[in-house]
C-alpha positions as protocol buffer text, in pm:
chain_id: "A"
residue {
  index: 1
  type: UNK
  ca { x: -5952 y: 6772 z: 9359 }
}
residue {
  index: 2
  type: UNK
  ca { x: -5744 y: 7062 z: 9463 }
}
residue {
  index: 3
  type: UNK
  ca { x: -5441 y: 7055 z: 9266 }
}
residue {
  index: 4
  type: UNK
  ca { x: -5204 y: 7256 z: 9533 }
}
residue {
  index: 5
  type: UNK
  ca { x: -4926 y: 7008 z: 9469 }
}
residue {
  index: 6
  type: UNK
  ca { x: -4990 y: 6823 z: 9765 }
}
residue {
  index: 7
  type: UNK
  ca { x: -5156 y: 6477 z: 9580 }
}
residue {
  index: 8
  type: UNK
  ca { x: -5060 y: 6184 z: 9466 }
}
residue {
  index: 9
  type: UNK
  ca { x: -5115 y: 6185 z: 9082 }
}
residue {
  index: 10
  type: UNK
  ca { x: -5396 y: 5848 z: 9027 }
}
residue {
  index: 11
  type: UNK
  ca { x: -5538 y: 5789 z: 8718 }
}
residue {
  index: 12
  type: UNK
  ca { x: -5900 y: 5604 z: 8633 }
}
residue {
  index: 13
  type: UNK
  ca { x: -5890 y: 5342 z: 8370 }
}
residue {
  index: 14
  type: UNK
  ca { x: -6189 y: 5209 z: 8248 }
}
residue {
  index: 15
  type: UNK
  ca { x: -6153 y: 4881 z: 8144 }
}
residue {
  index: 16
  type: UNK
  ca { x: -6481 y: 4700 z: 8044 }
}
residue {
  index: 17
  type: UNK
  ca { x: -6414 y: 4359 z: 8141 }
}
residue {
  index: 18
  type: UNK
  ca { x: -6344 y: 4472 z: 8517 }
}
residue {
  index: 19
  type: UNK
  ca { x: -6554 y: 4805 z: 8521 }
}
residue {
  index: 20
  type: UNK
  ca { x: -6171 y: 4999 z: 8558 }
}
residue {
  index: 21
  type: UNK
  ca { x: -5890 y: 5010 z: 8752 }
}
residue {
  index: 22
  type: UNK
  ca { x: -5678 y: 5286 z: 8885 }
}
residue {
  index: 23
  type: UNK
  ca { x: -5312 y: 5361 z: 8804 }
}
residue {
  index: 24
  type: UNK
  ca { x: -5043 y: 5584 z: 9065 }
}
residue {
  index: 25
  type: UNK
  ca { x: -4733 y: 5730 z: 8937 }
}
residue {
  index: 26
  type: UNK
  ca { x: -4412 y: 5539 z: 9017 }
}
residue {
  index: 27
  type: UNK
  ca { x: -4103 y: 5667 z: 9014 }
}
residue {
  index: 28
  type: UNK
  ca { x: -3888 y: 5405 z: 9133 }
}
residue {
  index: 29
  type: UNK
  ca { x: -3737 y: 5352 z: 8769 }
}
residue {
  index: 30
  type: UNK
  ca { x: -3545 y: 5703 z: 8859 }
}
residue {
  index: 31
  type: UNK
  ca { x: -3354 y: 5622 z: 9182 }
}
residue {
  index: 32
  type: UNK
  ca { x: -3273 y: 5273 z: 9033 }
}
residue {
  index: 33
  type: UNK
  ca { x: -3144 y: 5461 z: 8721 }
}
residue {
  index: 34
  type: UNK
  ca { x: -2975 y: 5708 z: 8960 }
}
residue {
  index: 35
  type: UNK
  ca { x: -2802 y: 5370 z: 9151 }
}
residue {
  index: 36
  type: UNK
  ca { x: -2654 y: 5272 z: 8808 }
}
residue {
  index: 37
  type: UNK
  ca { x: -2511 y: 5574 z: 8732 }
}
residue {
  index: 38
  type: UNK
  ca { x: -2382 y: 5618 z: 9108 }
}
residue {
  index: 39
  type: UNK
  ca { x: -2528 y: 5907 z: 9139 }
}
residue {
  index: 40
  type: UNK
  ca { x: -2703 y: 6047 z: 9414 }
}
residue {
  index: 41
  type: UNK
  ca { x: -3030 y: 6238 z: 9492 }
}
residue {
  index: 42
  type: UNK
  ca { x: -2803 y: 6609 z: 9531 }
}
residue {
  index: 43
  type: UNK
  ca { x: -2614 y: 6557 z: 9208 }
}
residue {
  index: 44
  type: UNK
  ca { x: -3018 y: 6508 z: 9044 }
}
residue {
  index: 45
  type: UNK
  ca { x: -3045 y: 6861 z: 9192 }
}
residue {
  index: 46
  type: UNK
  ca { x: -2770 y: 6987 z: 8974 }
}
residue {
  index: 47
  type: UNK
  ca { x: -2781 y: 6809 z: 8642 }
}
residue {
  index: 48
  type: UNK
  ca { x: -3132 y: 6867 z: 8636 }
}
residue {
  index: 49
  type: UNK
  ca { x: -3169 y: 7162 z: 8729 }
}
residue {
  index: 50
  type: UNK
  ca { x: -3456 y: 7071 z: 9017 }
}
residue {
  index: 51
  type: UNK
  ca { x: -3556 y: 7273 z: 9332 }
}
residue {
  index: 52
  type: UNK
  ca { x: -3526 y: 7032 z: 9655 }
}
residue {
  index: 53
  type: UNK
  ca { x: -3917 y: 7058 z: 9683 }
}
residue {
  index: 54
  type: UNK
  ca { x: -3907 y: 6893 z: 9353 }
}
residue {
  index: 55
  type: UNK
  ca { x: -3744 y: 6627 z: 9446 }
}
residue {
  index: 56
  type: UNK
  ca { x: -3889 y: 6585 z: 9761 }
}
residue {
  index: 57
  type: UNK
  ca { x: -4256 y: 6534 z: 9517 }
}
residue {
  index: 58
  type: UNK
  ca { x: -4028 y: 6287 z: 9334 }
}
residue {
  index: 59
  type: UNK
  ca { x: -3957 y: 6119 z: 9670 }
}
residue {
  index: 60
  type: UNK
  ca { x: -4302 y: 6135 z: 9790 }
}
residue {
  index: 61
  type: UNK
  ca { x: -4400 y: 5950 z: 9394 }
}
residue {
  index: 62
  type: UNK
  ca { x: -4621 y: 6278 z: 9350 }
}
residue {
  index: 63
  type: UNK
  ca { x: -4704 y: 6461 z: 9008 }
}
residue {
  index: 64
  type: UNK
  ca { x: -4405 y: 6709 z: 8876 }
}
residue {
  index: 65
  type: UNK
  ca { x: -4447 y: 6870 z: 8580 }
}
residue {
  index: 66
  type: UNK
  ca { x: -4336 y: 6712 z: 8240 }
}
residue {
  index: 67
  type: UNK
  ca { x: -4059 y: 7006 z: 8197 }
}
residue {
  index: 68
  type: UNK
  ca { x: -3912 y: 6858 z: 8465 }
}
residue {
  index: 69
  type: UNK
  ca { x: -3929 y: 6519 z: 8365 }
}
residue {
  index: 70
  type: UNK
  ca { x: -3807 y: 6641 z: 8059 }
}
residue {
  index: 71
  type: UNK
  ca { x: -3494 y: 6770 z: 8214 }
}
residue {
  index: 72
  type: UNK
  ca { x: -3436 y: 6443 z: 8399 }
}
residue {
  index: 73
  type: UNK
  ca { x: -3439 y: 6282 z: 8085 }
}
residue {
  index: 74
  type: UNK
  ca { x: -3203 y: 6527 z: 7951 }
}
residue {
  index: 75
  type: UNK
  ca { x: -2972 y: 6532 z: 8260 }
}
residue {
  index: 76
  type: UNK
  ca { x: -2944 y: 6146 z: 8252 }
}
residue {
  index: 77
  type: UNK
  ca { x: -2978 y: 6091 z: 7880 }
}
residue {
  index: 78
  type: UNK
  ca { x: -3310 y: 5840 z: 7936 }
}
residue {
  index: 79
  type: UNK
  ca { x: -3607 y: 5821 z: 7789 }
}
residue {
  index: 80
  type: UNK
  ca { x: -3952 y: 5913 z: 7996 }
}
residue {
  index: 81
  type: UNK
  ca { x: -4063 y: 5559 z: 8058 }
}
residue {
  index: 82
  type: UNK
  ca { x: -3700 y: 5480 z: 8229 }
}
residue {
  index: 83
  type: UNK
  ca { x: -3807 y: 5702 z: 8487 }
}
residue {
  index: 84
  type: UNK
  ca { x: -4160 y: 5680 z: 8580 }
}
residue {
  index: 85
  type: UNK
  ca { x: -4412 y: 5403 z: 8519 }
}
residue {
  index: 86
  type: UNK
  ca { x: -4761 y: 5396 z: 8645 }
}
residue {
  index: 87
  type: UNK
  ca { x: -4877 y: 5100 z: 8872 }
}
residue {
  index: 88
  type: UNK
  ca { x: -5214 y: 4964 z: 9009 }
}
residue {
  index: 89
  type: UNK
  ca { x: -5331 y: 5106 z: 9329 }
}
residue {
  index: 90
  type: UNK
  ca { x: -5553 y: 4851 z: 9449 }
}
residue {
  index: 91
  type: UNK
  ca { x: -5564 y: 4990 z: 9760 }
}
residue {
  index: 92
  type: UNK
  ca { x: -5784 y: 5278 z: 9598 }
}
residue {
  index: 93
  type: UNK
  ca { x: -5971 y: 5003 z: 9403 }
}
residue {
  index: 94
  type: UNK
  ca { x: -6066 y: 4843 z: 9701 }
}
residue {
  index: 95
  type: UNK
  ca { x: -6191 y: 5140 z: 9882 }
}
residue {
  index: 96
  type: UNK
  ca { x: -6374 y: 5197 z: 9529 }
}
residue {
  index: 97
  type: UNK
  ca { x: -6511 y: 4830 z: 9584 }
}
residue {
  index: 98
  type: UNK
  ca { x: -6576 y: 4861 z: 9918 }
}
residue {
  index: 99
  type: UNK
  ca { x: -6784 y: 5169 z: 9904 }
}
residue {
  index: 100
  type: UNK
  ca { x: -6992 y: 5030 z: 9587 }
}
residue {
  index: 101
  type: UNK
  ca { x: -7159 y: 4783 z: 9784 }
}
């Protein structure tokens, strides 16, 4: 995988029980955070300290780096897991099914 920022970040999980399943990162706990604070995307940009291509990653639920979570966290005084969360893609596991048999 080429890692040229241009990826959605997935992870493999094996699980015994149901030979593994495959997580994507999430970050849909941000711009509900940002929605309570009435904030928007631009004043992210500033308290944070972020590029726009950052964000747009962010927008796109791509990998960023964890400085920048970091900073989020800082800029919005939140912990990491009020930002990001990582979800089932079962539309990966059912390609990975689907090409297994």
């Amino acid at each position: 995988m080429s890692l040229d920022g241009n990826f959605t970040l997935s992870i493999f999980v094996q699980n015994v029980a149901d030979g593994g399943i495959t997580l994507k990162i999430s970050y849909l706990k941000l711009w509900k955070l940002l929605l309570d604070k009435k904030l928007k995307k631009t004043d992210l940009l500033k308290l944070a300290e972020i590029s726009t291509t950052t964000l747009a990653k962010l927008s796109k639920d791509q990998s960023v780096g964890m400085d920048v979570l970091a900073r989020i966290c800082t800029a919005l005084s939140c912990d990491i897991a009020d930002i990001v969360e990582m979800i089932p893609d079962e539309d990966i596991e059912i390609a990975d099914d689907e090409n297994e048999g």
